[in-house]
SESELO-42838 format. One line per 2 residues: number of its first residue (from 1); their letters; for each residue x, y, z of C-alpha. Coordinates in Angstrom, 1 decimal. Last residue first. Example, Ala and Ser with C-alpha at 12.3 -4.5 7.8 and 13.67 -1.06 7.14 Angstrom:
residues 2
2 = SA = 13.7/-1.1/7.1 ~ 12.3/-4.5/7.8;
end
This chain:
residues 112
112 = XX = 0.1/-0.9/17.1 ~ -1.9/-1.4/20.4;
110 = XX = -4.5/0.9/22.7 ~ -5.3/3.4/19.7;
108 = XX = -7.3/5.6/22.2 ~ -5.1/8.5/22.9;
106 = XX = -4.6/9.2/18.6 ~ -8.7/9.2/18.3;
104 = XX = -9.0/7.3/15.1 ~ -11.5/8.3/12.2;
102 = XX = -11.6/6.4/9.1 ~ -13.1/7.3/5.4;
100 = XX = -12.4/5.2/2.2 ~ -15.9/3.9/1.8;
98 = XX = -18.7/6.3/1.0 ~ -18.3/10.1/0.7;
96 = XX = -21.1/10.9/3.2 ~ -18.3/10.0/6.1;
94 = XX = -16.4/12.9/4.9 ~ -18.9/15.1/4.7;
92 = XX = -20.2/14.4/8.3 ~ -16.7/14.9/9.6;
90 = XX = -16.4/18.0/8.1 ~ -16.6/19.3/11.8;
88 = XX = -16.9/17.0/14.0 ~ -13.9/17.2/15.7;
86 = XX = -13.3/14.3/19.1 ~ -9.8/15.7/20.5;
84 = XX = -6.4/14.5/20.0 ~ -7.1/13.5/16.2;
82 = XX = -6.0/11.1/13.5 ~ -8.0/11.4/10.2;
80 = XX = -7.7/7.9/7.8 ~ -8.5/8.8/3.9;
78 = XX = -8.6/6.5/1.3 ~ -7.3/7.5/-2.1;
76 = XX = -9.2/6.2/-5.2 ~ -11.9/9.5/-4.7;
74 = XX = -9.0/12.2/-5.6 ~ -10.5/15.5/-5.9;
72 = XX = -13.4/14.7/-3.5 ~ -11.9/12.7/-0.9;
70 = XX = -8.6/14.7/-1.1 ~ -10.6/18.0/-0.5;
68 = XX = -12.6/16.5/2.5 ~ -8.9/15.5/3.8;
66 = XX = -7.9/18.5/3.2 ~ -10.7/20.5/4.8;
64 = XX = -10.1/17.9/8.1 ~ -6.2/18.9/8.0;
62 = XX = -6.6/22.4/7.8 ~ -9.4/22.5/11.0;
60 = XX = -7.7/24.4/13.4 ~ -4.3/24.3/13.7;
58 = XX = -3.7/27.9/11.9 ~ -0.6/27.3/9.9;
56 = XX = -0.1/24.8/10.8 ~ -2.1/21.3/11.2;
54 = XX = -4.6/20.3/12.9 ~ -6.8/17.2/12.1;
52 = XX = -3.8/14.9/11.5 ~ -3.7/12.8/8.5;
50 = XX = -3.0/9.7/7.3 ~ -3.3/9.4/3.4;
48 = XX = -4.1/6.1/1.4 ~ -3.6/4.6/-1.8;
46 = XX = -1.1/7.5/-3.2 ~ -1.5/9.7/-5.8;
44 = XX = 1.8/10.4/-5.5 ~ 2.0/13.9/-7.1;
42 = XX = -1.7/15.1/-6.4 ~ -1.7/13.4/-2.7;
40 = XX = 2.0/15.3/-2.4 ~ 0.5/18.6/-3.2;
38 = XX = -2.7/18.6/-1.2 ~ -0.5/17.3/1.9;
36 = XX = 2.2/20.3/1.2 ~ -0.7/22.5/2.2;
34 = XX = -2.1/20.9/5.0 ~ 1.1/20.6/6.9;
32 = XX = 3.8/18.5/8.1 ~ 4.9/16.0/5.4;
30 = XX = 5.9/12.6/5.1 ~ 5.9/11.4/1.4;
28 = XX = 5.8/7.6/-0.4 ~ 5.3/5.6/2.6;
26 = XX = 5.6/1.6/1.1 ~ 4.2/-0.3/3.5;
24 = XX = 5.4/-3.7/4.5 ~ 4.7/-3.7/8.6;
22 = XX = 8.0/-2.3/8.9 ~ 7.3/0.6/6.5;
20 = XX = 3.8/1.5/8.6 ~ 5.7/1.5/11.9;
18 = XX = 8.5/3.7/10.4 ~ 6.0/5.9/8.7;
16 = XX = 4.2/6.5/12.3 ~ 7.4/7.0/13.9;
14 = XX = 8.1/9.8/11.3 ~ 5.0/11.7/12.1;
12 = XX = 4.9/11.3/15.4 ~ 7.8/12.7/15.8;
10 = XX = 8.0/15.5/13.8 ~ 4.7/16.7/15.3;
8 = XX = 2.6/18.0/12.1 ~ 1.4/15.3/10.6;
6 = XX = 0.7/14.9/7.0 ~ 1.4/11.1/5.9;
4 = XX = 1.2/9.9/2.7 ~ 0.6/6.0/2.2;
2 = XX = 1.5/3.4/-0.8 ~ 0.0/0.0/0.0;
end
C-alpha cells in the first residue's frame, strides 16, 4: 500500500511511517502541513493518506478540509484522520463520501 502522511509533530510523524514501512508499506511522502498534503496526494496519488486534524498554519481545521478535498479530488485514495480531540466538523462530509473514510482518536489506539 502506498501511504502519505501529514502530521505536524516530527515525531509522530516519522514513527508513524516507520511503523507502517516495517509492517510492509511503502510511505511515499511525510509532510507537516495541509498545504504540502494537497500537493504530495496530487504527485503520489497515493492509496491512502493519514492525516492529522490540525495542522499549521492555523491548527484548526486544515487537516479535516484536506482530507474532504482529497476525498473529492481524488476518490481512489482513502482517507484515515488522526485526532487528540473528538472534531466533527467535516466529519459528516467525509463520512457521506462512501468507503475510504476512518477516524481514530490518537489517545485511544490501545496497540500498534
Amino acid at each position: 500500500m502506498r501511504i502519505v502522511i501529514a502530521e505536524d509533530t516530527v515525531l509522530l510523524r516519522e514513527g508513524l511511517a516507520g511503523l507502517l514501512e516495517d509492517a510492509g508499506h511503502e510511505v511515499v511522502a511525510r509532510v507537516g502541513d495541509a498545504e504540502a498534503l494537497l500537493a504530495v496526494v496530487a504527485e503520489h496519488e497515493p492509496d491512502l493518506a493519514v492525516v492529522d486534524v490540525r495542522m499549521p498554519p492555523d491548527y484548526e481545521d486544515e487537516g479535516m478540509r484536506a482530507a474532504a478535498d482529497i476525498r473529492r479530488a481524488h476518490p481512489g485514495t482513502a482517507v484515515l484522520v488522526l485526532s487528540q480531540h473528538v472534531e466533527t466538523r467535516h466529519a459528516l462530509e467525509l463520512v457521506a463520501t462512501g468507503g475510504g473514510f476512518g477516524y481514530l482518536l490518537k489517545h485511544r489506539v490501545l496497540d500498534v
